[in-house]
KEGU-17595 format. One line per 5 residues: for each residue x, y, z of N, C-alpha, C. Coordinates in pm, 1 decimal. Example, Ala and Ser with C-alpha at 12.3 -4.5 7.8 and 13.67 -1.06 7.14 Angstrom:
BEGIN
1319.0:-569.0:780.0:1230.0:-450.0:780.0:1320.0:-330.0:780.0; 1285.0:-225.0:708.0:1367.0:-106.0:714.0:1290.0:3.0:787.0
END
This chain:
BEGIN
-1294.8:-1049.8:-5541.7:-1160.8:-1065.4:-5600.3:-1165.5:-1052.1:-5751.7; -1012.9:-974.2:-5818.5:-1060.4:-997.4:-5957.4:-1047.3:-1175.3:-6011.4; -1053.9:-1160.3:-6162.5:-1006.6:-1271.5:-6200.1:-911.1:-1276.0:-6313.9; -793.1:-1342.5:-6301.5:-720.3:-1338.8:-6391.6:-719.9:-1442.4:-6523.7; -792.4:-1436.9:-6613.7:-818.4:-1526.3:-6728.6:-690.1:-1570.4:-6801.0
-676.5:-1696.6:-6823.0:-545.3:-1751.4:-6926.0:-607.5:-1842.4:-7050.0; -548.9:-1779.6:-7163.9:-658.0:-1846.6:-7283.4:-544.4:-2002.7:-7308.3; -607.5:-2014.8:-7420.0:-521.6:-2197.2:-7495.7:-374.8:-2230.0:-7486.4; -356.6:-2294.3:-7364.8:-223.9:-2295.2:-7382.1:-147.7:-2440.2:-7436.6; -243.6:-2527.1:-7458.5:-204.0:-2632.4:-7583.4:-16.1:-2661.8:-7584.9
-9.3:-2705.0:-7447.5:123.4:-2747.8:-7444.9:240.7:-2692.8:-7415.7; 214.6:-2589.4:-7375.8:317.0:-2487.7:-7394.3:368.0:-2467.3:-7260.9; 390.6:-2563.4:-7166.9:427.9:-2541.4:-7024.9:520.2:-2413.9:-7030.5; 641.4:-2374.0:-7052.4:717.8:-2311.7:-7035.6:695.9:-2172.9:-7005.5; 605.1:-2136.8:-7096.3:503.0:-2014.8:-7181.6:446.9:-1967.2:-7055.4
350.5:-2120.7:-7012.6:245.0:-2106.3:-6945.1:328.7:-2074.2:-6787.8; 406.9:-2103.3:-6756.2:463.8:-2121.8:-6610.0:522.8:-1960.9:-6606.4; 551.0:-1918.9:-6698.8:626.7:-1746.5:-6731.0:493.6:-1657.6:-6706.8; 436.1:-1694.4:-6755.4:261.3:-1597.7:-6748.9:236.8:-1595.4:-6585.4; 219.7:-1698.9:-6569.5:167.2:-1732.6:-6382.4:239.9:-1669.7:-6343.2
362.4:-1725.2:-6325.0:483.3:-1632.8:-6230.7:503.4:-1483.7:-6253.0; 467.4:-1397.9:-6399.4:435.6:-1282.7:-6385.8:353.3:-1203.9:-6352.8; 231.4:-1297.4:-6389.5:122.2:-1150.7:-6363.7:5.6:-1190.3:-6291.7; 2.9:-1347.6:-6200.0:-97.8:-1384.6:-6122.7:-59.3:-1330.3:-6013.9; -187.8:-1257.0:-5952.0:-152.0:-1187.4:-5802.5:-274.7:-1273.7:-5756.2
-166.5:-1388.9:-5659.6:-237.1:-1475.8:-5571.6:-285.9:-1422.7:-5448.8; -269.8:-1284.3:-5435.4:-371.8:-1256.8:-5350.0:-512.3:-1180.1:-5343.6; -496.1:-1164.3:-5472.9:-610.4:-1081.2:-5504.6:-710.3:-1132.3:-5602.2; -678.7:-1254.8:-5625.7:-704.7:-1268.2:-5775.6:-765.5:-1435.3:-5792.5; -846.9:-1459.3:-5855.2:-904.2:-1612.2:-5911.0:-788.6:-1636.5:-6062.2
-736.2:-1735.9:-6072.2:-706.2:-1780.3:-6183.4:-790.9:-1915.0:-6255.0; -812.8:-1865.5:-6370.0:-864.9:-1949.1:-6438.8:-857.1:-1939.5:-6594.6; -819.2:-2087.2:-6595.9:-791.2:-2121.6:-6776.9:-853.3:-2183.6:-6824.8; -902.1:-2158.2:-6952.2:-1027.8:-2138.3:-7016.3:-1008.0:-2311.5:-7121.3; -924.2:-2360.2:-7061.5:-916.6:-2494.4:-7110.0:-825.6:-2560.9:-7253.5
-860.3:-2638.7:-7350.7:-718.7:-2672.7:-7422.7:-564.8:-2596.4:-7369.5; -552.6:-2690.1:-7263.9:-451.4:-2694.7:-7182.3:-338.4:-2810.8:-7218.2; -372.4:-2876.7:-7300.2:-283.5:-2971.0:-7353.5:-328.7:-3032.8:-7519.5; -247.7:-3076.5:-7572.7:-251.8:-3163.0:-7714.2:-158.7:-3018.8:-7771.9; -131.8:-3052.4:-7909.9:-55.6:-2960.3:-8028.1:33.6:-2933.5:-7993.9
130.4:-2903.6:-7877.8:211.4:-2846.0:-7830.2:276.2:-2976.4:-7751.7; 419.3:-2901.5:-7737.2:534.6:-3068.3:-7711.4:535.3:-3109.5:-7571.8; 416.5:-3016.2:-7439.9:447.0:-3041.6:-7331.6:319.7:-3067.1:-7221.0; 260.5:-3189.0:-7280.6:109.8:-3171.4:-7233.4:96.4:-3194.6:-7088.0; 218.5:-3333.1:-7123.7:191.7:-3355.5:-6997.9:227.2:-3310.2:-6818.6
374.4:-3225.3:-6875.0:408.1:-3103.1:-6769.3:328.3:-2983.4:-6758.4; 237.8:-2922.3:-6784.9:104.8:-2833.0:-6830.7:45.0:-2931.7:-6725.3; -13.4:-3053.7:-6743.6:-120.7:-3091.6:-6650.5:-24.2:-3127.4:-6502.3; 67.4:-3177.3:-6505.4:152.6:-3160.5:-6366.1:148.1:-3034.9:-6313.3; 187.5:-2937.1:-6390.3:194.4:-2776.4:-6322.9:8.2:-2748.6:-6279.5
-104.9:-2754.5:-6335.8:-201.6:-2768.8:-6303.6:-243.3:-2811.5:-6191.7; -232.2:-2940.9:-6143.9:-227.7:-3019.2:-6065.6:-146.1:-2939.4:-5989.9; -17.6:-2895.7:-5953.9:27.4:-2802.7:-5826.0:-23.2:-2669.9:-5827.3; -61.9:-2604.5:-5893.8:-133.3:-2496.0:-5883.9:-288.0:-2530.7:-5767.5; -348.3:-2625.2:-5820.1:-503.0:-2676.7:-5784.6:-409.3:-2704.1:-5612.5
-331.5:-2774.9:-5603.2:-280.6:-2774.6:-5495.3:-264.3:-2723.6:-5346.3; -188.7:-2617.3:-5422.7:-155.3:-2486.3:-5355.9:-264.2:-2379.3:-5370.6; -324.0:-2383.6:-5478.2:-444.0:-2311.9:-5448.0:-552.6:-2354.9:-5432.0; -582.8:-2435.5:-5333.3:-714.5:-2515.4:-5400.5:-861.0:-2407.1:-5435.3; -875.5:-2296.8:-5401.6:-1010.9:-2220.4:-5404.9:-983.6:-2118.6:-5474.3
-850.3:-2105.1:-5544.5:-849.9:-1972.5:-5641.0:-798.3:-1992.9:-5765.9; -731.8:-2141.8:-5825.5:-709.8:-2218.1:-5938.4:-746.6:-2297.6:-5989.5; -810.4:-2253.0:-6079.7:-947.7:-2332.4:-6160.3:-905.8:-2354.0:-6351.2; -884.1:-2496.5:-6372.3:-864.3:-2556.0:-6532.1:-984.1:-2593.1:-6567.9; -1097.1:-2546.6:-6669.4:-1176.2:-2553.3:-6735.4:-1178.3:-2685.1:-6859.0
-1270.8:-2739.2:-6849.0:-1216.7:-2862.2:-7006.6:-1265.7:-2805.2:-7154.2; -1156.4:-2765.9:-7246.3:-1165.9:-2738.1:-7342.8:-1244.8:-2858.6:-7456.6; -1227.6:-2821.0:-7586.5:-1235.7:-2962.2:-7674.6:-1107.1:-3048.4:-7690.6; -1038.6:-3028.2:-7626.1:-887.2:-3093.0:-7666.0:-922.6:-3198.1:-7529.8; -930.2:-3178.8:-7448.9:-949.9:-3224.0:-7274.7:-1042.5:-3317.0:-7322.2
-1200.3:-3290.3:-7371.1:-1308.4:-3378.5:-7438.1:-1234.3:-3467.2:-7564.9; -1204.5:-3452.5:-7651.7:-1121.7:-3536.3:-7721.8:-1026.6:-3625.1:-7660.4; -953.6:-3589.7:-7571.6:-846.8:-3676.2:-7509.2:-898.7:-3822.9:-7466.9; -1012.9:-3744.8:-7379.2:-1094.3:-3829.2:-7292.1:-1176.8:-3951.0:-7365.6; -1211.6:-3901.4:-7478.7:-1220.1:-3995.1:-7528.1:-1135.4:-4139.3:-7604.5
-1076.1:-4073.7:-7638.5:-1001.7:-4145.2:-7743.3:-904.0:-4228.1:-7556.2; -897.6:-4201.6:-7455.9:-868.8:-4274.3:-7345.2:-925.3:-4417.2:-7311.8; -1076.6:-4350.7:-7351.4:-1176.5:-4496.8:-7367.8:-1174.0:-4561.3:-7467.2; -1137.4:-4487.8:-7616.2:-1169.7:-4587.1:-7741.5:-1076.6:-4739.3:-7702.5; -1100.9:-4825.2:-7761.2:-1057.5:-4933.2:-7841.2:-900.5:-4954.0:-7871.2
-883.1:-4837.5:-7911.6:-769.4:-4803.9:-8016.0:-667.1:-4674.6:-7976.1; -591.9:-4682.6:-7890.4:-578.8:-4496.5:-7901.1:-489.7:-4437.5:-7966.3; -554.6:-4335.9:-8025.7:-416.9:-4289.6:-8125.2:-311.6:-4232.1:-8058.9; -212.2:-4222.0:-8139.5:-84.3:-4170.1:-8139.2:-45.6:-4046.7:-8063.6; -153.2:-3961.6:-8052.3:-159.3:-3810.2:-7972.4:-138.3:-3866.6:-7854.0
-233.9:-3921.2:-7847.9:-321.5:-3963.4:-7688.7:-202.1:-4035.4:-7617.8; -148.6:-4191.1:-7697.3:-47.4:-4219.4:-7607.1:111.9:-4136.0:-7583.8; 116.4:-4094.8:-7659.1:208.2:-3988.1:-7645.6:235.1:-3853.1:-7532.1; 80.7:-3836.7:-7524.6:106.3:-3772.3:-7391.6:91.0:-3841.1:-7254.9; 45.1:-3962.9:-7253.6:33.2:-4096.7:-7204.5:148.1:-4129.9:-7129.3
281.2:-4123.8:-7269.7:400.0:-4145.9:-7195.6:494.4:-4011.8:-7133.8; 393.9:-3953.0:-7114.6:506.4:-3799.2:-7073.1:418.0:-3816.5:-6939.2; 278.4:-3838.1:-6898.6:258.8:-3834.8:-6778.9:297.3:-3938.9:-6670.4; 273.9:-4079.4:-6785.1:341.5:-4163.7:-6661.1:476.7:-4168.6:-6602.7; 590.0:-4106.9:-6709.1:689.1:-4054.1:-6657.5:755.4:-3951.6:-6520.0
541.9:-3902.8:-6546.5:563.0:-3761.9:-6441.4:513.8:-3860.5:-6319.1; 482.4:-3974.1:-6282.1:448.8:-4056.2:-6164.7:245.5:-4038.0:-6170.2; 204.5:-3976.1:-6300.4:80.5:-3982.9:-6289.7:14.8:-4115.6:-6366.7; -87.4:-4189.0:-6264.6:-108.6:-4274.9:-6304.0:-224.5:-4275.9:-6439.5; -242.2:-4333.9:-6515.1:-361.7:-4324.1:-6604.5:-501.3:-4332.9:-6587.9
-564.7:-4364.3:-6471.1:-663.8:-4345.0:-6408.1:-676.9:-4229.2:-6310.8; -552.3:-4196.2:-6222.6:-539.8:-4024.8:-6203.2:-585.0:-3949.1:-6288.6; -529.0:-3978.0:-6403.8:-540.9:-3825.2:-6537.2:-653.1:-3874.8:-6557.7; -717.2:-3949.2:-6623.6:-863.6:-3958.3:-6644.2:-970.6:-3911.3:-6580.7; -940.8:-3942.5:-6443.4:-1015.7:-3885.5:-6331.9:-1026.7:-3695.2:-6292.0
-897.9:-3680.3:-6317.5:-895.7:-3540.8:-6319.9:-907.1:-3451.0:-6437.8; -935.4:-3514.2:-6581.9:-970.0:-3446.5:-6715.4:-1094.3:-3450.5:-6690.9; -1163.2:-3532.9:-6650.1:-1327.9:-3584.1:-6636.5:-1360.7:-3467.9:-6551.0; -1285.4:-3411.8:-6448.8:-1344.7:-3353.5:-6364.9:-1357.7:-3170.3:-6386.2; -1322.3:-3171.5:-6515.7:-1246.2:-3018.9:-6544.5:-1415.2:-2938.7:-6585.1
-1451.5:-2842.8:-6470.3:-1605.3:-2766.1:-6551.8:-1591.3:-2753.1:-6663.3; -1673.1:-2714.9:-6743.7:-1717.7:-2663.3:-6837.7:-1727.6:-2484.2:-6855.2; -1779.1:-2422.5:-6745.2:-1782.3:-2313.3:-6698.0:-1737.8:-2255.0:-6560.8; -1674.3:-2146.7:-6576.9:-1648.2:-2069.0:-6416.0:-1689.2:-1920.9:-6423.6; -1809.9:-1881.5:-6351.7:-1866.7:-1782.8:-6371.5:-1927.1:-1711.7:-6243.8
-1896.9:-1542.4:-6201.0:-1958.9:-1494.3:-6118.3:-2089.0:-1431.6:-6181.5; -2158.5:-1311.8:-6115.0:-2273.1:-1253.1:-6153.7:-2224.8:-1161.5:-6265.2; -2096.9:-1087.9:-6269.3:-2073.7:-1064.1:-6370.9:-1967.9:-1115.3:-6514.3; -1924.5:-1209.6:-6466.4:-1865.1:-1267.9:-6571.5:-1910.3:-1412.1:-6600.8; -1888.3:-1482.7:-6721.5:-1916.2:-1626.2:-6769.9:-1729.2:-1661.3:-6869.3
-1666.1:-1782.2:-6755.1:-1547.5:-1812.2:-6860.1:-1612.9:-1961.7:-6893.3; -1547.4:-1966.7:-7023.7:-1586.4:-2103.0:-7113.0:-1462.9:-2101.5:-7181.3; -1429.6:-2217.0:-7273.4:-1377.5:-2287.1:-7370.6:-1415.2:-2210.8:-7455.2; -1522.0:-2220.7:-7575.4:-1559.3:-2177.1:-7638.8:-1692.3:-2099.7:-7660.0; -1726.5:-2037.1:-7550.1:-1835.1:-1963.5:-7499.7:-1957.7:-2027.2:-7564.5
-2081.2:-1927.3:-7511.3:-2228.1:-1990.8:-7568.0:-2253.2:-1926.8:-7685.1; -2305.4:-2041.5:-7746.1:-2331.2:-2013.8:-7879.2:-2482.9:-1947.9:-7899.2; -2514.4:-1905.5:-8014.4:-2632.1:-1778.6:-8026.8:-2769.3:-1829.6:-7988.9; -2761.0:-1971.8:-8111.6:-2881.4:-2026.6:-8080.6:-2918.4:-2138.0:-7997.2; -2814.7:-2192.7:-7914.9:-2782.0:-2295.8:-7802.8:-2895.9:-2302.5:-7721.8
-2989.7:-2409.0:-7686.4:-3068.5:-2444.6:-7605.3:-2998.9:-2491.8:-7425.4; -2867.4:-2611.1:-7480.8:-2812.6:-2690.1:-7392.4:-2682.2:-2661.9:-7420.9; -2634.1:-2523.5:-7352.6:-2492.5:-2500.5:-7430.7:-2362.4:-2613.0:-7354.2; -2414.8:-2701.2:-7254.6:-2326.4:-2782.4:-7147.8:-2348.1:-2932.9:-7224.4; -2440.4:-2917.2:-7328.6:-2358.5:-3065.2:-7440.0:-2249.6:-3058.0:-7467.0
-2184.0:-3144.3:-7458.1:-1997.7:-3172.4:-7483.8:-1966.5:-3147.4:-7647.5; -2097.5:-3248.1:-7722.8:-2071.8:-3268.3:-7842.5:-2136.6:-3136.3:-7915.9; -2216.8:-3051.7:-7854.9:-2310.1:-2986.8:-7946.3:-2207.6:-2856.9:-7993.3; -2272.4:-2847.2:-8140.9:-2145.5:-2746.4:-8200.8:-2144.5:-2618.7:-8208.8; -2290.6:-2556.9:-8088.8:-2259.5:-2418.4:-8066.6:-2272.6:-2424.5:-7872.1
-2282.6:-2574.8:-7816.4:-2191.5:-2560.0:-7663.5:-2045.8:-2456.2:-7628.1; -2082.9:-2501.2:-7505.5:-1939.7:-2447.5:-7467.9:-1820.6:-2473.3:-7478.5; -1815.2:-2639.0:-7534.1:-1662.2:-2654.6:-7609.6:-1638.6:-2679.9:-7726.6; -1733.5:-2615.6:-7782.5:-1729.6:-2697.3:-7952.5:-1761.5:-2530.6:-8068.4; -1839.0:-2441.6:-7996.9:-1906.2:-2351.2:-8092.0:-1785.3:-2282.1:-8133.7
-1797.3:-2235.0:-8264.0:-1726.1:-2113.8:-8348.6:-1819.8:-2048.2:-8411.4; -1932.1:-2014.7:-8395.1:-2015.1:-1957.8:-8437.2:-2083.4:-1813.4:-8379.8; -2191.9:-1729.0:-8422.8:-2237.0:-1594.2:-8324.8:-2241.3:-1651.9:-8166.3; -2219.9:-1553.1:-8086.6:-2217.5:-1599.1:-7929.5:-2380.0:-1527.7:-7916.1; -2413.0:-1583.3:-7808.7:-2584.1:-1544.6:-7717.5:-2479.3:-1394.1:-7666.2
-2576.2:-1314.4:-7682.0:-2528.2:-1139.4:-7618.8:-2581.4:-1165.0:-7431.5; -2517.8:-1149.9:-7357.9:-2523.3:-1179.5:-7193.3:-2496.1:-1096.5:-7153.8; -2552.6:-1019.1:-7019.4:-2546.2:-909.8:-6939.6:-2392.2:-951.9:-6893.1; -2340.5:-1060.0:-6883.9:-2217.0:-1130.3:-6829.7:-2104.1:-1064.1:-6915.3; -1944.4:-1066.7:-6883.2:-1870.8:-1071.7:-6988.4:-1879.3:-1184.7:-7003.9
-1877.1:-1198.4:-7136.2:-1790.0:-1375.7:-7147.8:-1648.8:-1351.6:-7186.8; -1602.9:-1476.2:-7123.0:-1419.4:-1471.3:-7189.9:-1424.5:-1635.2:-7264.9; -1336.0:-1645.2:-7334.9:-1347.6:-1772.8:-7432.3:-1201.6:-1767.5:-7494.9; -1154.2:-1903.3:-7499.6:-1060.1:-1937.2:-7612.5:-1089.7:-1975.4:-7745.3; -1042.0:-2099.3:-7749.3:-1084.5:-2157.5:-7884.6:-1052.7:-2127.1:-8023.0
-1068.0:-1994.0:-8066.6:-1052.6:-1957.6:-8168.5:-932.2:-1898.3:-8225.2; -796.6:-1885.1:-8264.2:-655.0:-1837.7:-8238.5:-709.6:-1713.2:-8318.7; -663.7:-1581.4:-8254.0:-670.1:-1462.4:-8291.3:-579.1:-1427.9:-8360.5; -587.8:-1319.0:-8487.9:-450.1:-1282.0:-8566.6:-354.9:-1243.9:-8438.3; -259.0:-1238.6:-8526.4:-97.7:-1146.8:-8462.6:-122.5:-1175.5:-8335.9
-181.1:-1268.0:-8279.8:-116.2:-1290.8:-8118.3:-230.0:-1168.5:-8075.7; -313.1:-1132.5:-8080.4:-393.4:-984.2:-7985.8:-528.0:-1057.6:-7994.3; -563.0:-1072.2:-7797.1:-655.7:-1067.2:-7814.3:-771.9:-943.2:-7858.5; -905.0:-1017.4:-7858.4:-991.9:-944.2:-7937.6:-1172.7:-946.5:-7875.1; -1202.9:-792.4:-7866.7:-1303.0:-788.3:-7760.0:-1425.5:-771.4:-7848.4
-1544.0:-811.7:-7872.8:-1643.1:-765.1:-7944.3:-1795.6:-722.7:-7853.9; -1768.2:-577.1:-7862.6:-1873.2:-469.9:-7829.9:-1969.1:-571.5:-7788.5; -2057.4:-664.3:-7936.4:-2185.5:-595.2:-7961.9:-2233.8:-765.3:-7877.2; -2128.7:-883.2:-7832.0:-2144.9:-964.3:-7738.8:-2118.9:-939.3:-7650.0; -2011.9:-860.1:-7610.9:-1955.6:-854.3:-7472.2:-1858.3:-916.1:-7447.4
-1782.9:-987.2:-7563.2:-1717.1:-1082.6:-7523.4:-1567.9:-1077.5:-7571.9; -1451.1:-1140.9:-7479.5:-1357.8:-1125.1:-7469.9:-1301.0:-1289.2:-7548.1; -1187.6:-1290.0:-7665.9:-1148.8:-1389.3:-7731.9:-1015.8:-1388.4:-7698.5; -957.6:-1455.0:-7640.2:-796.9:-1467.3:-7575.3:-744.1:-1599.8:-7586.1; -762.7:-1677.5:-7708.3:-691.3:-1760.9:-7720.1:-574.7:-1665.0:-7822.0
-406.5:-1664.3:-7848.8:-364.7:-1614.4:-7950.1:-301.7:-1648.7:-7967.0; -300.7:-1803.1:-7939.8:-147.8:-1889.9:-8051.4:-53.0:-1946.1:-7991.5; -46.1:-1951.5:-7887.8:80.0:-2019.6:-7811.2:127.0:-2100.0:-7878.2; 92.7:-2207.0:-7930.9:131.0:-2307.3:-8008.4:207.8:-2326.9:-8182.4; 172.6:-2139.3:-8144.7:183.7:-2153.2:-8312.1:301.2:-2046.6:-8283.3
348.9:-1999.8:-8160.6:440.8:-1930.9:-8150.6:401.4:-1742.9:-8164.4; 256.7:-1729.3:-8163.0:214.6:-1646.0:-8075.1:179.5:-1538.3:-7981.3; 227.9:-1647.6:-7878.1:232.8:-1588.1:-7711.9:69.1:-1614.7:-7687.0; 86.8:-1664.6:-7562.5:15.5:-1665.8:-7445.9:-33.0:-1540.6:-7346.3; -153.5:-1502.3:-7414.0:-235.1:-1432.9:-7340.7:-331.7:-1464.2:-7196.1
-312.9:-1356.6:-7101.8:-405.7:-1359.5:-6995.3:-431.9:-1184.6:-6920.1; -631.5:-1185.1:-6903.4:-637.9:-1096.4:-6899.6:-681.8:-1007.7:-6712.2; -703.2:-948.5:-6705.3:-733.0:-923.4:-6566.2:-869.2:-878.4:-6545.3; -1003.2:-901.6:-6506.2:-1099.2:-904.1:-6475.2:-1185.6:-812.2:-6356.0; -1194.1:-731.9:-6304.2:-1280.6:-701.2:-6167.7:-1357.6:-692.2:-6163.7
-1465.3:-676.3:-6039.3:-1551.2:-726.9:-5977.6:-1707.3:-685.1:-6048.6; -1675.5:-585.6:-6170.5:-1733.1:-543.8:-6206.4:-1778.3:-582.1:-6358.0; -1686.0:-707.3:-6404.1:-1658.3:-737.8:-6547.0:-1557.3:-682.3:-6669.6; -1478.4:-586.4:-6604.9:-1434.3:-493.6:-6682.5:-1277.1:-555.9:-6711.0; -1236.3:-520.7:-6767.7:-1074.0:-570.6:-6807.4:-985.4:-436.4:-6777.7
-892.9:-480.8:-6656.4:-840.2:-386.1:-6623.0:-728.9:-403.5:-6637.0; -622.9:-521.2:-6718.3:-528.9:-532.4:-6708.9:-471.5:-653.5:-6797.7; -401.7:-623.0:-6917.6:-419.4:-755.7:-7025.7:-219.9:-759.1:-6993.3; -196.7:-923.1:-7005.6:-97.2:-971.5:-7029.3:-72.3:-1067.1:-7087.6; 61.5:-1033.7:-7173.2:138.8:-1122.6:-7245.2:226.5:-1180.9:-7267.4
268.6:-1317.8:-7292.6:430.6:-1425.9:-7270.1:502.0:-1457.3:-7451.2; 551.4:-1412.7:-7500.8:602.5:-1453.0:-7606.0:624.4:-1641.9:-7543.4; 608.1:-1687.5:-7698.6:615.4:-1821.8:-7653.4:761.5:-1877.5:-7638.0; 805.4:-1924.7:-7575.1:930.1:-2024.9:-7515.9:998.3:-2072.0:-7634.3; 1117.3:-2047.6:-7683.9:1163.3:-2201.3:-7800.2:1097.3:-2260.3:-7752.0
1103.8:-2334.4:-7614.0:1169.5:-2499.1:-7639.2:968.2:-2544.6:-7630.5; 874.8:-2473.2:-7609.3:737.0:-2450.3:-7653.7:735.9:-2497.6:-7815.7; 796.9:-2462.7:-7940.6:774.9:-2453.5:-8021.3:806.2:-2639.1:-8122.8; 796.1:-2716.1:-8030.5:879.1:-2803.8:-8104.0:720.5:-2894.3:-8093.7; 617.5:-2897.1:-8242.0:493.9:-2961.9:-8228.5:475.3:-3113.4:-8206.9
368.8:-3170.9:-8190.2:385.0:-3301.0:-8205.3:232.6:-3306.6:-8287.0
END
């Protein structure tokens, strides 16, 4: 099957629900999002509800990856203290009937990676000189690096990094595909199409939503 990649969608339910409904072909196709799926954007916690029915209804072909936003959350869940982000989307989920040990349980559970023989999706792909690229905290892992990527017979696909003008951006000399492009910043929400072979056979795009644009 191919796979249909969706980069950072950081809140942007509206965005994100327009993308799916256009250009995921649930029958042919793996979906998977490459993680910061919530924070920056005004709708985190309908993003992880829509998630949650996707995983649902699909359970073996819809796959949410944990970005650094997902790792941040999670923490600051456990701190002491939680800031202002955190309960904030806090009160948009318990609204949605999700309990706070639900969401914990299911941020905790989000891979790190989803990868066949020819492709590798990450957060923020592997970094060049990475020993243990599946440290959470380490800053050329898979959710933390902005730095050269390791060159892999694999494609890699990765968010993380917001690309100019909304386009994603492919580099030769890694192999690798950068499709985060701003949703949050008004953008649009990129997702690309994948086959069996690694190749990108099919790129799509969602201008972002108003009602997307209102930050927290």
């Amino acid at each position: 099957m191919n796979v249909f990649a969706i980069g950072d969608v950081h809140g942007c339910v509206h965005t994100f629900k327009a993308l799916v409904e256009k250009a995921w072909d649930t029958e042919n196709s793996f979906l998977v999002q490459v993680g910061d799926l919530i924070l920056k954007g005004p709708h985190s916690g309908s993003c992880i509800q829509y998630a949650m029915k996707l995983e649902k209804e699909y359970p073996y072909q819809a796959f949410f990856l944990m970005g650094n936003h997902e790792w941040l959350f999670i923490k600051e869940m456990k701190a002491d203290k939680r800031q202002e982000r955190v309960l904030s989307v806090l009160r948009q989920t318990r609204g949605l009937g999700i309990a706070d040990d639900k969401l914990l349980d299911w941020l905790e559970k989000r891979p790190l990676v989803w990868k066949t023989p020819q492709v590798l999706i990450s957060h923020a792909g592997r970094g060049k000189k990475v020993l243990k690229p599946e440290q959470k905290d380490h800053p050329q892992g898979y959710l933390m690096n902005r730095g050269p990527l390791s060159a892999l017979k694999k494609t890699q696909i990765l968010g993380h990094i917001v690309q100019e003008q909304g386009r994603p951006l492919f580099k030769t000399s890694v192999n690798a595909w950068y499709i985060d492009t701003g949703a949050w910043l008004g953008q649009g929400l990129t997702g690309i199409t994948i086959n069996d072979l690694g190749e990108v056979t099919e790129r799509n795009y969602e201008q972002t939503h108003p009602a997307d644009l209102i930050v927290q």
